[in-house]
N, C-alpha and C positions, 0 to 999 in steps of 0.2 A: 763489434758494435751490433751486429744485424746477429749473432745467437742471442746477445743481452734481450733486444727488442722482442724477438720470437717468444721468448721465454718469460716476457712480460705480458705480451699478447695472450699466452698458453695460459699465465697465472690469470688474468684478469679474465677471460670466457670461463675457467673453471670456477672462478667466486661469482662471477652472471649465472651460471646452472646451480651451483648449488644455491646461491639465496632465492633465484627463481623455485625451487624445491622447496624452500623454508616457506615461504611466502603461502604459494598453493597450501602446502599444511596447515598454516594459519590462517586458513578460511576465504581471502582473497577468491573472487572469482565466483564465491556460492554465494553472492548477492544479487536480486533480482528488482531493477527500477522499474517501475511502468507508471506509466497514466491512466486517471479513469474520466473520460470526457463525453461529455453531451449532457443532456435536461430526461429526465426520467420523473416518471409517472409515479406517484407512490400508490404503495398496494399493501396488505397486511402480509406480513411475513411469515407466520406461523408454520403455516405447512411447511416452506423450504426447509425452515428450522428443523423440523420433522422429517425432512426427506435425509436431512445429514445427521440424526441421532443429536440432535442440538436443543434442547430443553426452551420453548417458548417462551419468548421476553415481549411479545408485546410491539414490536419493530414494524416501524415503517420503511417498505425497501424500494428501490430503484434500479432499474435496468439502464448499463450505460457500456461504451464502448471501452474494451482493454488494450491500451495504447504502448507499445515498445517504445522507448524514451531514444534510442540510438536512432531506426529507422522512422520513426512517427508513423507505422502503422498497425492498423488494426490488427494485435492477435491471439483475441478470443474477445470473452466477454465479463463482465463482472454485475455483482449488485452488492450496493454497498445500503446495509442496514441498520435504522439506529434507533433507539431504544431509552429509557430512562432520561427522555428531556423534560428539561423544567417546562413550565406551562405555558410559555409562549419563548419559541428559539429565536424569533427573529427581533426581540427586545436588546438587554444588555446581553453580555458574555456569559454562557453556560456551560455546563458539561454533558455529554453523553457518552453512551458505551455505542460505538461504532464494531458490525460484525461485520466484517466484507468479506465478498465470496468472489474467488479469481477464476475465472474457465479458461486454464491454457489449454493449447491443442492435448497436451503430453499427462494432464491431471487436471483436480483441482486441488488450490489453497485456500484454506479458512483464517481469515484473522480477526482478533476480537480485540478490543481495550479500549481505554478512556480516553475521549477527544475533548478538545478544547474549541470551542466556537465565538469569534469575539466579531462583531462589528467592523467592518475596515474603516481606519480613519482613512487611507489616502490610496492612491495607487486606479486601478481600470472601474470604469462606472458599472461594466459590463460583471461586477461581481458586490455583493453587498456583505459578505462575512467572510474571514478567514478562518481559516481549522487547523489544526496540529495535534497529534500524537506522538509522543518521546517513550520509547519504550522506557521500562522497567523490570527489575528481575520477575515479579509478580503479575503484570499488566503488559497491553501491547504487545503481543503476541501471535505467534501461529497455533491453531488449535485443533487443526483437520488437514490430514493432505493425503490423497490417491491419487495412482497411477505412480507417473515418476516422481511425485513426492509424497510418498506412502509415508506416514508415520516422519514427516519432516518437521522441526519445532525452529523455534528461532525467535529476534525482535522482530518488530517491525514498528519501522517511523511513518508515517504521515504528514505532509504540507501541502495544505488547498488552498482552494478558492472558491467559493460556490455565490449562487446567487440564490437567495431565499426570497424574492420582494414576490413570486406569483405560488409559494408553497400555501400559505392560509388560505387561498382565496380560489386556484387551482390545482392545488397539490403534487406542484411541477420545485424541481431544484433541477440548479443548473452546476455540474461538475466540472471542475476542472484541478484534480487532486493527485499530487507524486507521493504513491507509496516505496519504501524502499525496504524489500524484504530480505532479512538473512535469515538463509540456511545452511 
């Protein structure tokens, strides 16, 4: 009884390493969560565009903290960009093209695509719209990455929260948005 058991034991850790092996192959692991949090100033974004070979759209951008989702701290920084909104965002639900720029210690990542911004009907007072981007094979995207993600591509989803009630009047939003990027 105790060779049966060993040699159940032996089978079962060798189908744990190997699907552990399968798994990593299948991309498991090259996903990156972070948060982008605090109130950012908007500014015109053109030059950045320009600093990254990125073709001018017009973007209003914001500087805000890059938040590690496991440890909740700070590590690096982001600005996240947006561009082709209808003529007043803090009305009903619109669309824009969100570019956001990651500064990890190790690179940077560029992500670009179509977000969604709708009103919260329910939930923290402390936010007045919700946001989302669902990648697509076309859209939502990585589009830029140096250092250690040199030439890296992939989706990327977004789920926020922001507060737009002092953007027309001081040109301040308030973030609090989980991107979740694969590469």
């Amino acid at each position: 009884m105790k060779t049966f058991t060993k040699i159940n034991t032996y089978a079962l850790m060798l189908v744990l390493l190997l699907t552990a092996g399968w798994v990593n192959a299948a991309g498991v692991g090259n996903n990156i969560a972070v948060r982008l949090v605090g109130t950012g100033q908007a500014y015109d974004g053109n030059d950045l565009f320009d600093e990254f070979g990125l073709a001018p759209v017009d973007a209003l951008c914001f500087d805000i903290d890059l938040i590690d989702i496991k440890t909740a701290s700070v590590i690096g920084s982001a600005i996240d960009c947006l561009s082709g909104i209808s003529p007043s965002i803090t009305d009903n639900g619109v669309m824009l093209t969100g570019t956001t720029f990651f500064f990890f210690p190790g690179g940077t990542l560029i992500s670009q695509g179509s977000t969604t911004v709708q009103p919260v009907l329910h939930g923290s007072a402390d936010f007045t719209h919700i946001t989302g981007a669902v990648p697509s094979p076309d859209d939502n995207g990585v589009i830029y990455g140096n250092g250690k993600f040199k030439n890296a591509k992939g989706p990327v989803r977004l789920s926020g929260a922001v507060n737009l009630s002092l953007l027309d009047s001081d040109g301040l939003i308030t973030f609090d948005c989980v991107f979740i990027i694969d590469i």
